[in-house]
KEVOMAR-526711 format. One record per residue (C-alpha): x, y, z; residue in three letters; residue number from 1. Coordinates in nm, 2 decimals. Example, Ala and Ser with C-alpha at 12.3 -4.5 7.8 and 13.67 -1.06 7.14 Angstrom:
1.23 -0.45 0.78 Ala 1
1.37 -0.11 0.71 Ser 2
This chain:
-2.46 -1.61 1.92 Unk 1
-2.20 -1.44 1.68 Unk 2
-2.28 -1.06 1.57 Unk 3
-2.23 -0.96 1.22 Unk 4
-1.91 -0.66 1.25 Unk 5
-2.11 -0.35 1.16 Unk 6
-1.98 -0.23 0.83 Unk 7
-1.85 0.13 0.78 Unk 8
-2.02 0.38 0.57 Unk 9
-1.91 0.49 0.26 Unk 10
-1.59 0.39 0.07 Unk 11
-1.23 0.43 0.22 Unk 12
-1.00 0.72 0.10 Unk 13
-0.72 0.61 -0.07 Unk 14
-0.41 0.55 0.19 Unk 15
-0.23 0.87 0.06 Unk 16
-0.57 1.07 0.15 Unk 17
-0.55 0.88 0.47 Unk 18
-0.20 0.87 0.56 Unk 19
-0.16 1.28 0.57 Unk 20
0.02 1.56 0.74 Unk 21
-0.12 1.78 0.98 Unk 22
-0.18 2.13 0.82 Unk 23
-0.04 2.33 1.04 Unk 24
0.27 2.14 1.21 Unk 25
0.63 2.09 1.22 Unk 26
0.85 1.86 1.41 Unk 27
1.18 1.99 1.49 Unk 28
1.52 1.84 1.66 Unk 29
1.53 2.03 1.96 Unk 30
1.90 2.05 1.91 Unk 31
1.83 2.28 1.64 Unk 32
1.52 2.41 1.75 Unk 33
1.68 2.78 1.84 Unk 34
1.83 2.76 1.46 Unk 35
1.51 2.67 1.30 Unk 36
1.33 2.92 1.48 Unk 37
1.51 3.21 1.38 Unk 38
1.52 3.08 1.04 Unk 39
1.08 3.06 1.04 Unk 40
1.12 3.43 1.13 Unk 41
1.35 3.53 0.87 Unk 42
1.07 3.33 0.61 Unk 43
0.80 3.55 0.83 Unk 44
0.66 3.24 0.95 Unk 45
0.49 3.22 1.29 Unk 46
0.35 2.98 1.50 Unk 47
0.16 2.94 1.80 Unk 48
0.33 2.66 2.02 Unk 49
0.62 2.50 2.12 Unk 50
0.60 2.14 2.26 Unk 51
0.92 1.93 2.35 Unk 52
0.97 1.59 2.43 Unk 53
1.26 1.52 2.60 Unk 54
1.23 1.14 2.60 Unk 55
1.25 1.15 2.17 Unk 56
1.46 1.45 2.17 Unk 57
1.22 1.66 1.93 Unk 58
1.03 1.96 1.94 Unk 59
0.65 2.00 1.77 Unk 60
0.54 2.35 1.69 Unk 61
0.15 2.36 1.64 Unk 62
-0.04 2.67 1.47 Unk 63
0.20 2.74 1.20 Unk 64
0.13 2.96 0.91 Unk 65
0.31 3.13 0.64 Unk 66
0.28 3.45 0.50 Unk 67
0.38 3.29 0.19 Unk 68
0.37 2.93 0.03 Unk 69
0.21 2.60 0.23 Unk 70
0.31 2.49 0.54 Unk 71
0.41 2.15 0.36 Unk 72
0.71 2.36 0.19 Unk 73
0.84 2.48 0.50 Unk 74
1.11 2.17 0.53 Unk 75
1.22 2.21 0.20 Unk 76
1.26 2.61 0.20 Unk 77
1.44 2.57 0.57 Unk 78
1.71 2.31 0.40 Unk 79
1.77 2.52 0.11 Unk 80
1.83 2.86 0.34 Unk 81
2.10 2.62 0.54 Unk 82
2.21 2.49 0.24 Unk 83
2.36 2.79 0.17 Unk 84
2.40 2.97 0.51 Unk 85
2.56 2.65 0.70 Unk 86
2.84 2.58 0.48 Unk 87
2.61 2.30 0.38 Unk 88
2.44 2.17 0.72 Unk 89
2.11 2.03 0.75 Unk 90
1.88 2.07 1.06 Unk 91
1.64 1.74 1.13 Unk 92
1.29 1.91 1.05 Unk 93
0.97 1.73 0.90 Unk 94
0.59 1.74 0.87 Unk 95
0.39 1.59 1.09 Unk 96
0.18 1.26 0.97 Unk 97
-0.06 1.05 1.11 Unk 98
-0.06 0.69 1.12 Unk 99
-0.31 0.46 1.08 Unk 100
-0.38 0.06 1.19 Unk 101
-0.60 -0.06 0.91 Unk 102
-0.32 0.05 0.59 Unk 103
-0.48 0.02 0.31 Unk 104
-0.74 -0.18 0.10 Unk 105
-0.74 -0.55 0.10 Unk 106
-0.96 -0.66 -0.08 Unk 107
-1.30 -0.55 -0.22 Unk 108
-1.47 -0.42 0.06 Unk 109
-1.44 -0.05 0.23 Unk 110
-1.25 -0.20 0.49 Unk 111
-0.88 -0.17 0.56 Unk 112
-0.82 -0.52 0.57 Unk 113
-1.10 -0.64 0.29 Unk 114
-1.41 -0.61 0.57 Unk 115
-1.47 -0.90 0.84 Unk 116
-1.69 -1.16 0.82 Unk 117
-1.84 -1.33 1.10 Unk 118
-1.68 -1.66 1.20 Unk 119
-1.86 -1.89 1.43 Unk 120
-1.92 -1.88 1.84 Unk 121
-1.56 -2.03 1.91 Unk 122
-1.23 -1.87 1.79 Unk 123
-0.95 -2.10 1.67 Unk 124
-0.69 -2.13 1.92 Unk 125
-0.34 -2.30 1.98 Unk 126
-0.25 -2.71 2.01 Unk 127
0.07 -2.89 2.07 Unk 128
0.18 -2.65 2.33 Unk 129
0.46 -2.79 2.51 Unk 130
0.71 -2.63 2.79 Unk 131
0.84 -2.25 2.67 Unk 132
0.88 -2.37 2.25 Unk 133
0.58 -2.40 2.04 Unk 134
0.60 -2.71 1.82 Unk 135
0.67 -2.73 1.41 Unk 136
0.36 -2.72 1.29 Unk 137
0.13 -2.75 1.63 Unk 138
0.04 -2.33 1.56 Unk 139
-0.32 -2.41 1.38 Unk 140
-0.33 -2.12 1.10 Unk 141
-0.60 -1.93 1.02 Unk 142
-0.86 -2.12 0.85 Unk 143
-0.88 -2.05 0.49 Unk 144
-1.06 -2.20 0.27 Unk 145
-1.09 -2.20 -0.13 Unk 146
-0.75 -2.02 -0.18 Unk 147
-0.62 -2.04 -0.54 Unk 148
-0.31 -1.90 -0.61 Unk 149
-0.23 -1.56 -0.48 Unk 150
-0.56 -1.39 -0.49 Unk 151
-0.81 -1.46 -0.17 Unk 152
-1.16 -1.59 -0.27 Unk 153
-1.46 -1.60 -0.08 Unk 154
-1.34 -1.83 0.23 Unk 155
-1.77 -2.03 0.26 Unk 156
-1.86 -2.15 0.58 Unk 157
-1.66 -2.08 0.88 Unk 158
-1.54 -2.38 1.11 Unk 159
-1.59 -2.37 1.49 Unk 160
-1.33 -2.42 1.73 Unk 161
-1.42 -2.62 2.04 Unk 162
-1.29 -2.59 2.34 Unk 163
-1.03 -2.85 2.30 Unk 164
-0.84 -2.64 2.07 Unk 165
-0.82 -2.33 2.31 Unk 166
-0.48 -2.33 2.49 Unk 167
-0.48 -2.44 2.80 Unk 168
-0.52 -2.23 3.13 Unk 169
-0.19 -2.31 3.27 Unk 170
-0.05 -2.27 2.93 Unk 171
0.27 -2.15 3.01 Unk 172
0.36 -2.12 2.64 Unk 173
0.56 -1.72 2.59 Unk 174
0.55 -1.71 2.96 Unk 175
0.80 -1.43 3.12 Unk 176
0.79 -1.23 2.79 Unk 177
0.65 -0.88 2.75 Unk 178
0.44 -0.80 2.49 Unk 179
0.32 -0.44 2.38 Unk 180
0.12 -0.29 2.11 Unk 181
-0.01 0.03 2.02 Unk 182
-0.36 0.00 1.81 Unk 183
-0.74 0.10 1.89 Unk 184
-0.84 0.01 2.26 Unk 185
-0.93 -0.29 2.36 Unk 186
-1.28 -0.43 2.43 Unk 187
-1.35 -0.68 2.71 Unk 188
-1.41 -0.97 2.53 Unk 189
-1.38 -1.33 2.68 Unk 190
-1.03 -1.45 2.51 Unk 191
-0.87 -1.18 2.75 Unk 192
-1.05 -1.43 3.04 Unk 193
-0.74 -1.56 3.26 Unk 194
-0.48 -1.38 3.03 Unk 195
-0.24 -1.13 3.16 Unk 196
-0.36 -0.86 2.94 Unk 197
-0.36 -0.49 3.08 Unk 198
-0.44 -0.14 2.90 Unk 199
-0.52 0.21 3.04 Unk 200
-0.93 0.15 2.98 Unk 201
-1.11 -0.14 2.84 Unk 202
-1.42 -0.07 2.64 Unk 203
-1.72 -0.31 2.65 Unk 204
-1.98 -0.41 2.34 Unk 205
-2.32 -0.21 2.37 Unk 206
-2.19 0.06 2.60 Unk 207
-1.90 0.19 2.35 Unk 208
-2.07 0.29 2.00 Unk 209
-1.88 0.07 1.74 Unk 210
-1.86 0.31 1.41 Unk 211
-1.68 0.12 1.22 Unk 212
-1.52 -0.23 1.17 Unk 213
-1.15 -0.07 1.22 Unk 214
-1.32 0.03 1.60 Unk 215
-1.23 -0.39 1.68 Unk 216
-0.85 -0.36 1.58 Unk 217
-0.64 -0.42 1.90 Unk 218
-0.88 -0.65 2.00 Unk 219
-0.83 -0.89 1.74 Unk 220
-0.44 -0.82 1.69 Unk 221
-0.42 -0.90 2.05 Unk 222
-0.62 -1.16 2.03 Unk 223
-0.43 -1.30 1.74 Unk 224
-0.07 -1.31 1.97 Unk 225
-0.26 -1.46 2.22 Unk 226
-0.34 -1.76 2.03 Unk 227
0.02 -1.81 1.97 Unk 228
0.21 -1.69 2.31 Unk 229
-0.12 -1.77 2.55 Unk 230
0.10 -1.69 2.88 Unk 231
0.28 -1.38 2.72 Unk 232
0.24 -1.06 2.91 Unk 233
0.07 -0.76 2.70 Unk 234
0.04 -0.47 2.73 Unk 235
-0.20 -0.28 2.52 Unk 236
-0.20 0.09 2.44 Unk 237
-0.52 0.22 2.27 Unk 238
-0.34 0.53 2.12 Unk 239
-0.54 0.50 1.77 Unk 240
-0.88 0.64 1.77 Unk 241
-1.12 0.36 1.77 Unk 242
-1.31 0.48 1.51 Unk 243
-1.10 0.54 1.24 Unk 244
-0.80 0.41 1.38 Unk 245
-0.59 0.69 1.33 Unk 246
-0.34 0.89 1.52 Unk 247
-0.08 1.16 1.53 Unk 248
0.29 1.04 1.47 Unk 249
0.39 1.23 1.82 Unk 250
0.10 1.06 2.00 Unk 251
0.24 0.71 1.85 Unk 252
0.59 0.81 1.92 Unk 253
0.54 0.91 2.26 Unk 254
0.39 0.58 2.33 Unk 255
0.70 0.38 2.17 Unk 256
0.92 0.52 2.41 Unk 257
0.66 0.48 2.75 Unk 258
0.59 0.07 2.64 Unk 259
0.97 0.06 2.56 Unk 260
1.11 0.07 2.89 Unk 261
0.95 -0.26 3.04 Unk 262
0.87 -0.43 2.65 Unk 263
1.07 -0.71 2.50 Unk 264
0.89 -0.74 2.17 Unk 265
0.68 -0.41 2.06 Unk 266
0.34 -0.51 1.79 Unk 267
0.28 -0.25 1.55 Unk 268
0.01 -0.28 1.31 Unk 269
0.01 0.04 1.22 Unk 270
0.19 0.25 0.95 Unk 271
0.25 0.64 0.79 Unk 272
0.43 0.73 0.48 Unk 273
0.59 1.07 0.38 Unk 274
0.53 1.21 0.02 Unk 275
0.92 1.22 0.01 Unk 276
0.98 0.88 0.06 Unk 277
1.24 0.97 0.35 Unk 278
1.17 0.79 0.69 Unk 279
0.91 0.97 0.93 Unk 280
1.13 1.16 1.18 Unk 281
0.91 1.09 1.49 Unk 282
0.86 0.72 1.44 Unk 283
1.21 0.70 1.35 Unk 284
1.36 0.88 1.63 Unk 285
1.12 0.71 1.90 Unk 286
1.23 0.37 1.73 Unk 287
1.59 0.44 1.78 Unk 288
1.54 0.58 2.16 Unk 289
1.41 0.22 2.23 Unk 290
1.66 0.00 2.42 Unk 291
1.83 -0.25 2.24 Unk 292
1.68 -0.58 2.38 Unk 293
1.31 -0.45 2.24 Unk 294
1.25 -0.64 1.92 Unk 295
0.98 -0.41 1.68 Unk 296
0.74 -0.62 1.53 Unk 297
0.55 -0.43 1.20 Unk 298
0.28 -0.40 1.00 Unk 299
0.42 -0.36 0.61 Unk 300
0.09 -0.21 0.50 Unk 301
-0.13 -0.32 0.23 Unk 302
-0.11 -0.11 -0.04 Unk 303
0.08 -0.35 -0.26 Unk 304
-0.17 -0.31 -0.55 Unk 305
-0.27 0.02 -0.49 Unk 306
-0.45 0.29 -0.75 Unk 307
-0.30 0.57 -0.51 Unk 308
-0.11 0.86 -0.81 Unk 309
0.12 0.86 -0.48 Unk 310
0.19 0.57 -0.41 Unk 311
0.35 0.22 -0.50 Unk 312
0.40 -0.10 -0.39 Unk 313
0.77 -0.03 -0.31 Unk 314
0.67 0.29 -0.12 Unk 315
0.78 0.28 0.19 Unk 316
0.56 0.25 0.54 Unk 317
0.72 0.40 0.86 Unk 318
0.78 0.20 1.12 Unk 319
0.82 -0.09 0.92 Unk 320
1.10 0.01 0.66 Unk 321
1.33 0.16 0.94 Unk 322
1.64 -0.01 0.99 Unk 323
1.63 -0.28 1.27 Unk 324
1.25 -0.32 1.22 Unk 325
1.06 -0.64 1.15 Unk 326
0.84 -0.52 0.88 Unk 327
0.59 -0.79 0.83 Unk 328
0.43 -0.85 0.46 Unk 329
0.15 -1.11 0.42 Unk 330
0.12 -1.45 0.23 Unk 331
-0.16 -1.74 0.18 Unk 332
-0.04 -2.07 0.32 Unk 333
0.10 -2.19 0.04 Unk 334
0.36 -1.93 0.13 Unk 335
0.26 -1.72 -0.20 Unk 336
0.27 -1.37 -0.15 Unk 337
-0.13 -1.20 -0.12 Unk 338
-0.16 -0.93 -0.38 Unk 339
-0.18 -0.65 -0.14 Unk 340
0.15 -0.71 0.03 Unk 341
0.43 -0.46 -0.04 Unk 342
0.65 -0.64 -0.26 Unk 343
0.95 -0.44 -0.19 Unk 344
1.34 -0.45 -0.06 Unk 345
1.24 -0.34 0.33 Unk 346
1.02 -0.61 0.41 Unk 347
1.19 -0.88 0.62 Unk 348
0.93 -1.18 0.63 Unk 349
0.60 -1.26 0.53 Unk 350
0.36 -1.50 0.77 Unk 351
-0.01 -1.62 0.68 Unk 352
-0.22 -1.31 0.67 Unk 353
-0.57 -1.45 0.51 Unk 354
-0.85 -1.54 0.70 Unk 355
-0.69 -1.47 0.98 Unk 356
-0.94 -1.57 1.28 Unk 357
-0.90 -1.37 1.60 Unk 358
-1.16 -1.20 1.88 Unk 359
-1.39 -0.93 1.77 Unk 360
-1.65 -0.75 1.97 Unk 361
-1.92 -0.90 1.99 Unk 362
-1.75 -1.23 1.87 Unk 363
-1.51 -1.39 1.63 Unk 364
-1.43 -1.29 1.31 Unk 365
-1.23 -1.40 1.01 Unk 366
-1.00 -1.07 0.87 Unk 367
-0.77 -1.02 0.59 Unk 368
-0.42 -0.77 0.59 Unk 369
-0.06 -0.73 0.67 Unk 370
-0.17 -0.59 1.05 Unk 371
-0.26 -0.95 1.12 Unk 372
0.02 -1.13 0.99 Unk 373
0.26 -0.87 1.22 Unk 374
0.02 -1.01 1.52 Unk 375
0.14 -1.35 1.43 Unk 376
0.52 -1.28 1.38 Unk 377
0.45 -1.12 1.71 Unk 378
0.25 -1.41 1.86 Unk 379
0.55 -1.68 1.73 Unk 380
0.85 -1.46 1.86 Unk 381
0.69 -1.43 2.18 Unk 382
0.62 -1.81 2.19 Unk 383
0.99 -1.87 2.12 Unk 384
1.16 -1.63 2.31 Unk 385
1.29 -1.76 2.69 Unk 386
1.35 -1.49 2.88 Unk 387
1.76 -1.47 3.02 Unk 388
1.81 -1.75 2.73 Unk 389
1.65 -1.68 2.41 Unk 390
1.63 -1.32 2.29 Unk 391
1.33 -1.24 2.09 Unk 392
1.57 -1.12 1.82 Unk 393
1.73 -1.49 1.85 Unk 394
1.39 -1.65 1.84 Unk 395
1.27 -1.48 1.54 Unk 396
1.54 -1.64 1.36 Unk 397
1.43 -1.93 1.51 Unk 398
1.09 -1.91 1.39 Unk 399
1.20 -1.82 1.06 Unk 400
1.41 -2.17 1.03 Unk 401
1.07 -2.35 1.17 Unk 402
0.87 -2.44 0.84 Unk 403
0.57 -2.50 1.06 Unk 404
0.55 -2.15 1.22 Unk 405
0.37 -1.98 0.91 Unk 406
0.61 -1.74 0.89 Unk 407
0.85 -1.67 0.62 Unk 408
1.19 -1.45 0.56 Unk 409
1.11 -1.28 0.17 Unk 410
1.32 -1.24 -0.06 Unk 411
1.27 -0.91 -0.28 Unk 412
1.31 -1.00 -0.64 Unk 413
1.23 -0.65 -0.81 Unk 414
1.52 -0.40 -0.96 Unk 415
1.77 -0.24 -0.82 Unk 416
1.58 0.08 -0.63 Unk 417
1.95 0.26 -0.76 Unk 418
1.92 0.16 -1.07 Unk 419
């Protein structure tokens, strides 16, 4: 029997209220960590730790306060005092954000993806499968029905998927290729059954309380590359809270660099954004500290229609907008962009991101957003890539020459962001 996806209390925030620096923190480059230092003194500023991270080369002071101005200034105030003192030099100092894995609203309901509907016993799986190369058009989509040009409508009765449309256990589709993600943590659920799927600690329905509906994240992303790359190895890290999905740029950072030294393609359905505009220090150092065979799969948030004073949908997301990044926007399947999307110069592709169908605790569920159309981008590369012959960086080129994959490269259309 399927379970209904509890629903969360109360309206979300909007993703700038979200999507926030931590009062009272700073990250620093810890080459100019004895520099900045002295200069916090000199602006009678003190803290009340010092952590460093030698793998990302940066250094997070916790407990800091100023005897004058807000904590948030402090970057600004250090550059203009080295501005002047450093014949013009800049140390590599920023706030510290959080990130979150449901970005955004997607739709009407106070969910970060547009809420989750149930969607029958059976979740919709993978046909065609055949050798290490998915075929044009074998992928089924996520069902979606009643779409009418770029806005989603109410998708009626979900369709079952029978057994006969799971892959295969010997499916050896994505085999040799590891997969890792960062998101909530997992919960056992059986579309892991016969998978190579690993993660620190698996939580189970009924025993873990499941606050909200953002609680059943990972487990449907995973779920969702699964269906695509069904012999794939994954490796899960449940660094965001399950509840609200949200963690600290250093905890996400630190875990980029850990999955990096044994990942060939890296899922991240997450995102953060900085009230500047100027990519996230933490994400983007952990991002370049990965080695170079690790493709980075993103999430390009959903904030394309925000009401956010803060935001717009050009604003930037971090991961995704970095350089070298696969930032992933979302589109129905007549390849029309969904309102949501970020319609801006940094996203790379867009794949089908409505209706998505994919395991949820408890059952299957139909969701809606950008973090699902990443998981197939994911799922595809995976599927395509042949390990010692086919990079995943080659196979996502290849998937974005299939036109049966679902997945498309965008073109941005807008101004010039100089002009």
């Amino acid at each position: 029997m399927t379970e209904t996806p509890e629903q969360p209390n109360g309206q979300t925030l909007p993703l700038a209220a979200e999507l926030k620096p931590l009062p009272d923190e700073l990250i620093v480059d810890s080459d100019d960590l004895v520099v900045v230092l002295d200069a916090l003194r000199e602006l009678k500023t003190e803290w009340a730790e010092v952590v460093e991270d030698t793998r990302l080369g940066l250094a997070r002071l916790t407990g800091v306060a100023c005897s004058t101005g807000e904590v948030a200034d402090l970057p600004g105030r250090l550059r203009a005092v080295f501005a002047t003192s450093a014949g013009g030099w800049q140390p590599e100092v920023d706030l510290h954000w959080s990130t979150l894995g449901s970005i955004g609203s997607a739709g009407s309901k106070p969910m970060g993806a547009g809420g989750i509907e149930p969607a029958g016993s059976k979740p919709m799986g993978t046909v065609g499968i055949a050798g290490s190369k998915p075929m044009s058009g074998g992928v089924i989509g996520p069902i979606a029905i009643g779409t009418e040009g770029s806005k989603p409508m109410t998708a009626g009765d979900p369709m079952d998927a029978g057994p006969a449309d799971q892959p295969a256990a010997d499916a050896v589709t994505g085999a040799g290729v590891a997969v890792a993600m960062i998101d909530t943590p997992l919960f056992r659920h059986p579309v892991f059954t016969g998978r190579d799927v690993s993660t620190r600690e698996w939580h189970t329905k009924g025993t873990t309380t499941l606050l909200t509906n953002r609680a059943g994240h990972g487990t449907f992303v995973c779920s969702v590359i699964l269906a695509h790359a069904p012999a794939a190895r994954i490796e899960a890290d449940g660094a965001l809270d399950g509840a609200t999905s949200e963690a600290t740029e250093w905890e996400v950072a630190q875990e980029i660099v850990r999955l990096g030294d044994r990942a060939d393609i890296l899922n991240l359905s997450l995102a953060s954004h900085t009230l500047d505009g100027a990519p996230s220090l933490v994400l983007r150092r952990a991002v370049d500290r990965l080695p170079r065979r690790v493709l980075v799969i993103a999430a390009a948030g959903n904030h394309g229609e925000t009401e956010d004073p803060l935001l717009t949908g050009t604003t930037p997301m971090w991961p995704a907008a970095l350089p070298g990044v696969v930032a992933v926007g979302a589109m129905d399947r007549d390849g029309i962009r969904l309102p949501f999307s970020p319609d801006a110069p940094w996203v790379s592709c867009q794949a089908v991101g409505f209706e998505v169908r994919g395991a949820y605790p408890g059952g299957w569920a139909k969701w809606t957003g950008t973090s699902f159309a990443a998981a197939r981008v994911t799922g595809m590369v995976a599927a395509w890539t042949v390990p010692g012959r086919v990079s995943p960086a080659e196979a996502f080129e290849l998937v974005l020459d299939d036109p049966g994959s679902g997945v498309e490269r965008y073109h941005w259309t807008g101004p010039n962001p100089g002009q």
